[in-house]
N, C-alpha and C positions, 0 to 999 in steps of 0.2 A: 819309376824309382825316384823322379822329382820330390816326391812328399815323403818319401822316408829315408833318405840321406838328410844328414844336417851340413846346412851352408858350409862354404870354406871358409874358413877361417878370418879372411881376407875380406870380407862380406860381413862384417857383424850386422844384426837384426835389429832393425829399431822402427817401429810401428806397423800399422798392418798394411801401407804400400810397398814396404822391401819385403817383407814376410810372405805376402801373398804372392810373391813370385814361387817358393820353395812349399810352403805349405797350403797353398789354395784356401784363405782367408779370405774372407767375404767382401766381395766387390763393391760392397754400397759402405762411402766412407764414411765416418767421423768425425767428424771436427775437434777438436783438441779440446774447445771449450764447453761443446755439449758432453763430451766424456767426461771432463771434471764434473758437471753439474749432474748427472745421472747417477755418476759416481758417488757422488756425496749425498745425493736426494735417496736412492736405494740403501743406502750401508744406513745413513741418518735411520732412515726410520726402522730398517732392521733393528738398532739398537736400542730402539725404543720402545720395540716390540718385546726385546728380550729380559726389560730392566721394568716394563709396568705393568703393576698390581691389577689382579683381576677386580671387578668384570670388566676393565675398559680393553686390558690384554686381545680377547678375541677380536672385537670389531677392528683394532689398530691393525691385527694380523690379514685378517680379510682385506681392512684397505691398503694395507702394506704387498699384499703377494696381487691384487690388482693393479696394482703402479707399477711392481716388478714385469707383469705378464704385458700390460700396453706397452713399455718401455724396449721389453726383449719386442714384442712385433712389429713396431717402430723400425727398430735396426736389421728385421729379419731378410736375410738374403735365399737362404736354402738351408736345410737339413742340412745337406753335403757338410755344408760351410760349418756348420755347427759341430760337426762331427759325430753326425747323428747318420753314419755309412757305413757301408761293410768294407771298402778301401780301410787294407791294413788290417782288418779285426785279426786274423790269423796270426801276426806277425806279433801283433801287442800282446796276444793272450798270456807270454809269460808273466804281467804282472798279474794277471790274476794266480799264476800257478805260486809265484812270490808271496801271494797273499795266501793261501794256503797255506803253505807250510809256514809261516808266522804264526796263525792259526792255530795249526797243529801243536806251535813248542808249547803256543800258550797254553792249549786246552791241558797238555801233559802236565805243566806246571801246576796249572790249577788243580788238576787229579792229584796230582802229588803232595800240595801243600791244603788241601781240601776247603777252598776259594770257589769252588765250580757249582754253577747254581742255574740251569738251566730244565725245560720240559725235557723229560728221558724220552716220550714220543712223539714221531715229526709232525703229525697235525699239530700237536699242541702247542709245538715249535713255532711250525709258519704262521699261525693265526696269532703268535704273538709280537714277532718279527717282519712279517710280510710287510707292513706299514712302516717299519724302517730302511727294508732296502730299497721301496720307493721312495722313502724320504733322500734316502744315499744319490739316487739320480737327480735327483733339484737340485741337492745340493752340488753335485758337480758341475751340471748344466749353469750354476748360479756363477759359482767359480772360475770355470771358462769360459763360458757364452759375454758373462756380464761386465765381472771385473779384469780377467786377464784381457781381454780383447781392448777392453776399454785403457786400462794401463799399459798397453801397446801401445797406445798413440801420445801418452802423457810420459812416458819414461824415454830414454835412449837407448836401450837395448832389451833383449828378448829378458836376458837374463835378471835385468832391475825390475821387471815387470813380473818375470815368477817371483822372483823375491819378495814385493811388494802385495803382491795376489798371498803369497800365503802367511803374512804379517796379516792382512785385514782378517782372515781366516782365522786366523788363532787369535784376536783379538775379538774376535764376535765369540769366545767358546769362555772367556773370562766370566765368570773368576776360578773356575775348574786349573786347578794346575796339570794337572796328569794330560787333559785333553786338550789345552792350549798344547805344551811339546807336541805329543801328538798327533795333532791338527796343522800345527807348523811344519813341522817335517815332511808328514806326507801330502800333504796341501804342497810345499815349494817339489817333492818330485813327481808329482801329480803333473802341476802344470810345463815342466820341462818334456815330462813324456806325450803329453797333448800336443805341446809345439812340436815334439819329430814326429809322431805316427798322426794326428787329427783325427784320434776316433774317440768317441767317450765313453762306448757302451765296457769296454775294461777295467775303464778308471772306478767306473760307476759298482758293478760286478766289486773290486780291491774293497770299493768307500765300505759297500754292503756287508763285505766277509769282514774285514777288521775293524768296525763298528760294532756289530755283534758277539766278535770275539771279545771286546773290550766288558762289554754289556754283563759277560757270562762265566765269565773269568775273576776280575775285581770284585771287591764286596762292595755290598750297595753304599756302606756306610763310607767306606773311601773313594765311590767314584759319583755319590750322590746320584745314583739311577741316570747317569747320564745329561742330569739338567745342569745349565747356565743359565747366567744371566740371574735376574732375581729369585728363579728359583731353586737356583743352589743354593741361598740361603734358607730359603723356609720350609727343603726337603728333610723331612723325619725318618728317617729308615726305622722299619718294626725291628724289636728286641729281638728278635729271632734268625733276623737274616744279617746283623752287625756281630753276630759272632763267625771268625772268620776261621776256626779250625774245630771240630767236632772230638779232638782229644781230649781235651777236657770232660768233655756230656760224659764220653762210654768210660773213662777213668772212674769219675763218680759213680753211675749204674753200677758198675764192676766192685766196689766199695759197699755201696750200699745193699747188692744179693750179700754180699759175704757177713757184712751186719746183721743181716734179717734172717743169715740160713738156721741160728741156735732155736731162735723162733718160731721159725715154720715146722722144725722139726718138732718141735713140744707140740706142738699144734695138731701135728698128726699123730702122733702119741698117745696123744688125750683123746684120739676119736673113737667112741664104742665099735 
């Protein structure tokens, strides 16, 4: 029950020598000064990943998530520690069930306001989405593994350090306003629920479901298909999916039989 009670109160949390007492935080330390420069060397070139023009875009990406991947095995202590365990999955699953029904109001919304633009069958579904909900685990793994851990040892408490992890979060989702909120919000209770429970496979499962519901929900033309970074500005949504209610189309259709019925009738009139 160590790792999923939260400290007394009396105990505030600030880096990952007092932390790892309560949440089993990886034993191999940090230095204060290597987490600022890790910190700023990863986020730097994420940002720079997210802002330049193809074709230099991909190689930057590639030597970007390799600097990331040396960096995480540099610091790497155990899975455990990562929160790559089954300690607690049971316990945390109600975020995912939270995530669900968010899910749900939205998908009804979207039915309702006729915004909903998704594959009617599940192949067609997963093979368009499978690569985002694996995207959804990096990025939490990036979140927690990288920068909260790392803003553990550079903040003074648990709590400056969610709060700062989900600022950098929603500032890498810029210039998207919709997904910067967001990405802030659920980014700062993301990483509060990592520090009680330490598992990620939830958070990840949550990132997945409400990522996609965002996806399938908004119109492309207001959530720009999901892109930041430079290429929310140079996304063109087609003419056909920026219209975002279909009352209109069958209004006209409905106008237009009724124009053509005097018509058709002569038509058949006139036929020997």
């Amino acid at each position: 029950m160590a790792d999923v009670l939260p400290p007394p109160a009396s105990t505030a949390l600030s880096g990952d020598r007092t932390l790892s007492a309560t949440t089993s935080l990886p034993r191999r330390t940090l230095s204060r000064r290597r987490a600022a420069v890790e910190i700023g060397a990863g986020y730097g070139l994420i940002l720079v990943v997210l802002w330049t023009p193809p074709p230099w875009q991909r190689p930057l990406y590639l030597f970007t998530a390799v600097v990331l991947a040396i960096i995480l095995w540099r610091s790497f202590d155990s899975a455990s520690s990562m929160g790559l365990r089954a300690a607690n999955l049971l316990r945390s699953l109600w975020v995912v069930a939270v995530a669900l029904a968010l899910s749900s109001i939205a998908v009804a919304l979207a039915i309702y306001l006729h915004t909903l633009h998704c594959p009617h069958r599940p192949i067609p579904f997963l093979k368009r989405y499978i690569g985002y909900a694996l995207w959804s685990f990096v990025q939490q793994l990036l979140l927690q593994e990288f920068f909260l851990r790392r803003l553990l040892r550079l903040l003074p408490s648990a709590g400056a350090a969610a709060l700062a992890s989900a600022a950098i979060f929603s500032f890498a989702h810029l210039p998207s306003p919709i997904l910067m909120v967001v990405t802030f919000t659920l980014g700062l209770a993301s990483c509060l629920v990592f520090l009680h429970y330490r598992n990620l496979y939830p958070l990840a499962m949550a990132h997945a479901i409400l990522g996609i519901t965002l996806a399938i929900t908004l119109p492309h033309a207001v959530i720009h298909n999901m892109r930041v970074g430079r290429g929310y500005f140079t996304y063109r949504a087609p003419y056909r999916t920026a219209q975002r209610s279909h009352n209109d189309q069958v209004l006209s259709t409905s106008a237009w039989v009724n124009a053509e019925a005097p018509t058709l009738r002569s038509l058949r009139q006139a036929r020997p």
